[in-house]
N, CA and C of each residue as an Amber inpcrd file, in Angstrom:
protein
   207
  21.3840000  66.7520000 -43.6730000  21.4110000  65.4270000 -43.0870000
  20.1140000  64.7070000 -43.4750000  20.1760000  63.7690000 -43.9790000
  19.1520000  62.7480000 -44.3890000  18.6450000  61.8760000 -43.5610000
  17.1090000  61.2160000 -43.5480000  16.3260000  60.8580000 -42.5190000
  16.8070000  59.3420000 -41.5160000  17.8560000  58.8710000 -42.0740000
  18.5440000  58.1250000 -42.0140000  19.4800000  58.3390000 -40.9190000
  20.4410000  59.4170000 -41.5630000  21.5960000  59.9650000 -40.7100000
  21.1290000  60.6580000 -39.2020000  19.8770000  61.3440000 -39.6900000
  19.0050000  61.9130000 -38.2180000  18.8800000  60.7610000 -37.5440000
  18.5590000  59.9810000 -37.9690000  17.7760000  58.6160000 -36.4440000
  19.4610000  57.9720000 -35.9670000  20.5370000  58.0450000 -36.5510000
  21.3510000  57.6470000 -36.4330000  22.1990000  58.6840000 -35.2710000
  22.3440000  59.6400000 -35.4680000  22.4910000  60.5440000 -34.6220000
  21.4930000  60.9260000 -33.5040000  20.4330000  60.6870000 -33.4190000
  19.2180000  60.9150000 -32.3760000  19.4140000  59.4490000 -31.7820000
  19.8510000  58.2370000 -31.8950000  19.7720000  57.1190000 -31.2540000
  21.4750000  56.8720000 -30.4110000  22.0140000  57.2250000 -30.5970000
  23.5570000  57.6910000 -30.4430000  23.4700000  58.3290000 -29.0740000
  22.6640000  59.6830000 -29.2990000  22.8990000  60.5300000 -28.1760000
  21.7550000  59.5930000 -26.9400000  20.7740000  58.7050000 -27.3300000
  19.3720000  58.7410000 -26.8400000  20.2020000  57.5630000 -25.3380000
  20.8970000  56.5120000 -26.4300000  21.4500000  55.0910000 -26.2190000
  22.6040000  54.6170000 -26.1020000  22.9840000  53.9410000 -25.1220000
  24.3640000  52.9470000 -25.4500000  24.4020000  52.0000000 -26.2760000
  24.7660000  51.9870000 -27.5020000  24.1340000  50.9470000 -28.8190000
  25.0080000  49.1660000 -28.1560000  26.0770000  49.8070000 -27.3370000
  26.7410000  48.5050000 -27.0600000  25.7980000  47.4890000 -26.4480000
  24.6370000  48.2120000 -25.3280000  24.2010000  47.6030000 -24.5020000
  22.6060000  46.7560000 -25.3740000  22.2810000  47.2370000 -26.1990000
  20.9890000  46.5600000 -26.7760000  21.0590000  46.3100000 -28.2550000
  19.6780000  45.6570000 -28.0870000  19.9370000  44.4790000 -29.4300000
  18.7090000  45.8320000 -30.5540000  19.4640000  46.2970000 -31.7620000
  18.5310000  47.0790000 -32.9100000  18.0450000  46.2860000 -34.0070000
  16.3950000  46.0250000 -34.0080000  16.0230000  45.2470000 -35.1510000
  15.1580000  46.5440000 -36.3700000  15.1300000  45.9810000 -37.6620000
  14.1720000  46.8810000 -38.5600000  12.9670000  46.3060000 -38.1890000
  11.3960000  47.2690000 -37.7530000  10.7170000  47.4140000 -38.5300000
   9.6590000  47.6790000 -39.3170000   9.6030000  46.9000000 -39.8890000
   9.3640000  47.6500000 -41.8390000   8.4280000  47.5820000 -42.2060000
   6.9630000  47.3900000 -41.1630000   5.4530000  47.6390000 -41.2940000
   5.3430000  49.7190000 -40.7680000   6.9790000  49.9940000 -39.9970000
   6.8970000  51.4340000 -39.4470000   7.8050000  52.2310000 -40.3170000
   7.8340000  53.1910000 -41.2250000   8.5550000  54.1650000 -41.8430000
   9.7310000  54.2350000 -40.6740000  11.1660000  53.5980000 -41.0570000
  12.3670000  53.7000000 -41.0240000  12.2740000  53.3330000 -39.4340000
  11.6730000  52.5410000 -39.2010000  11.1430000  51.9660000 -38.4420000
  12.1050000  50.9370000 -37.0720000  12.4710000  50.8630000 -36.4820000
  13.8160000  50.4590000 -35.1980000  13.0800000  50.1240000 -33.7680000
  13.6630000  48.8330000 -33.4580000  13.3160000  48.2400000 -31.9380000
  14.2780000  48.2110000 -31.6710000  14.6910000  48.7550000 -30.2810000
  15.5420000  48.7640000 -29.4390000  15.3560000  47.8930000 -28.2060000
  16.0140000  46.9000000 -28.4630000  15.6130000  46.2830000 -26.8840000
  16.8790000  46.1720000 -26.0840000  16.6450000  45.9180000 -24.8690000
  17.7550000  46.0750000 -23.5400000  17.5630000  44.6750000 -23.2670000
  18.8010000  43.8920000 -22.8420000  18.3880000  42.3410000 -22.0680000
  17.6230000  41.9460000 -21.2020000  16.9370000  43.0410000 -20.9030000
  15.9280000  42.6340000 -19.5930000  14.5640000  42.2900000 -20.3240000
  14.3500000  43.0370000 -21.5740000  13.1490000  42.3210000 -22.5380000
  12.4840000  43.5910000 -22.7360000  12.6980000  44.9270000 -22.1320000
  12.3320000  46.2330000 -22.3380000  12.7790000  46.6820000 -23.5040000
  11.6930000  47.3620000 -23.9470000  12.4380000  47.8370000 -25.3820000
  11.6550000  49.5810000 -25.9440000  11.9150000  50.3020000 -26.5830000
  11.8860000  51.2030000 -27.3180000  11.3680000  50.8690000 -28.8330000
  10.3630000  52.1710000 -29.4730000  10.6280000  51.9600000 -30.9240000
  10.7630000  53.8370000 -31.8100000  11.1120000  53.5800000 -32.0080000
  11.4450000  54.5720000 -33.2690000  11.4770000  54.5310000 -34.2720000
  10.5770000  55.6050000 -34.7300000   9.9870000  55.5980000 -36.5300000
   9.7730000  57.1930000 -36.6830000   9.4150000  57.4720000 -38.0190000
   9.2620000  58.4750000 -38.3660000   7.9920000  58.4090000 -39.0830000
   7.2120000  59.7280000 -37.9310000   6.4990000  60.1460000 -38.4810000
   5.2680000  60.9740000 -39.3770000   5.2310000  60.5610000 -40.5100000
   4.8700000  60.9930000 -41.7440000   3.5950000  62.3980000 -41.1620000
   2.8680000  62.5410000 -40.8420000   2.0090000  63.6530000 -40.0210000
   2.6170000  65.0870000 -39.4680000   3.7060000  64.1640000 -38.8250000
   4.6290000  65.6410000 -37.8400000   5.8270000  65.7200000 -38.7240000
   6.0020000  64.5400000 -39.8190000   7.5800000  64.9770000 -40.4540000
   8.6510000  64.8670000 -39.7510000   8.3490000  64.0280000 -38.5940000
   9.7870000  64.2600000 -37.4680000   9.8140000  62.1790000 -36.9270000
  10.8200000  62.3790000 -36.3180000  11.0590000  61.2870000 -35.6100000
  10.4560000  61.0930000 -34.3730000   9.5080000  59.7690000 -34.1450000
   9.2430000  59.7560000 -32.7650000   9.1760000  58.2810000 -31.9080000
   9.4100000  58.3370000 -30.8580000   9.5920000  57.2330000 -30.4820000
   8.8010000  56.7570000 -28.9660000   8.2230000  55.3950000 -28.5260000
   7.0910000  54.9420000 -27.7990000   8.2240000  53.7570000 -27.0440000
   7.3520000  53.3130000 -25.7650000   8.0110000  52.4700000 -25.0730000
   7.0970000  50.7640000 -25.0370000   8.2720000  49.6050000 -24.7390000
   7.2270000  48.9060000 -24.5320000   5.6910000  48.8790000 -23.2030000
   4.6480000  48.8810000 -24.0490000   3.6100000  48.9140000 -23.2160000
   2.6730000  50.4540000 -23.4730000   3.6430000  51.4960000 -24.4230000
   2.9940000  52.4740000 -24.3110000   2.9030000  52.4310000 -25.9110000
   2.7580000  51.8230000 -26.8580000   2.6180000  51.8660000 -28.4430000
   1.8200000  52.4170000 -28.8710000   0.6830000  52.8320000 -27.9460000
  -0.2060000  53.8530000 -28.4370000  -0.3890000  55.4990000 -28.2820000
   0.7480000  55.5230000 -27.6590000   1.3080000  56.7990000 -27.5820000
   2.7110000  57.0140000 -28.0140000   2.9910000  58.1400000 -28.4730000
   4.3290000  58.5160000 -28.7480000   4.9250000  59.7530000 -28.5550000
   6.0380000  60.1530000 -28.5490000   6.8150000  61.1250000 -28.6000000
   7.7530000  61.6340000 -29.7280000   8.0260000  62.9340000 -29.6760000
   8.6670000  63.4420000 -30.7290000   9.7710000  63.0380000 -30.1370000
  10.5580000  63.4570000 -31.0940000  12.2560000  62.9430000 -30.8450000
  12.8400000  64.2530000 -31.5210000  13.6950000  64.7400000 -30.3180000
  14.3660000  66.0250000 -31.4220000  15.7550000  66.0840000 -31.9370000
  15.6280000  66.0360000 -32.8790000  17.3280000  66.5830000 -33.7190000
  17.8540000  67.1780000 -33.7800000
């Protein structure tokens, strides 16, 4: 499965894709904002250090989490 197909499947299980709006981006390696209508949002990127996917909340961008596959 390619790094692609992983975030695609890790955002699936994570999210209700019906319920929020997914933008690219593309200053973050494969890089995804997730936002909810309330103005809360998620990001997910991959990254290059750990080799894995990880993802931060709004307000917490300076921290992150792994994301597992």
């Amino acid at each position: 499965m390619n790094l692609t197909q992983q975030m695609s499947h890790a955002l699936k299980d994570f999210i209700n894709v019906h319920e929020v709006a997914i933008t690219e981006l593309s200053h973050l390696p494969k890089g995804k904002k997730i936002a909810d209508p309330s103005g809360d949002y998620m990001i997910v990127y991959y990254h290059p250090n750990h080799r894995k996917l990880v993802y931060t909340f709004k307000g917490m961008e300076d921290t992150y989490f792994l994301l597992h596959t």
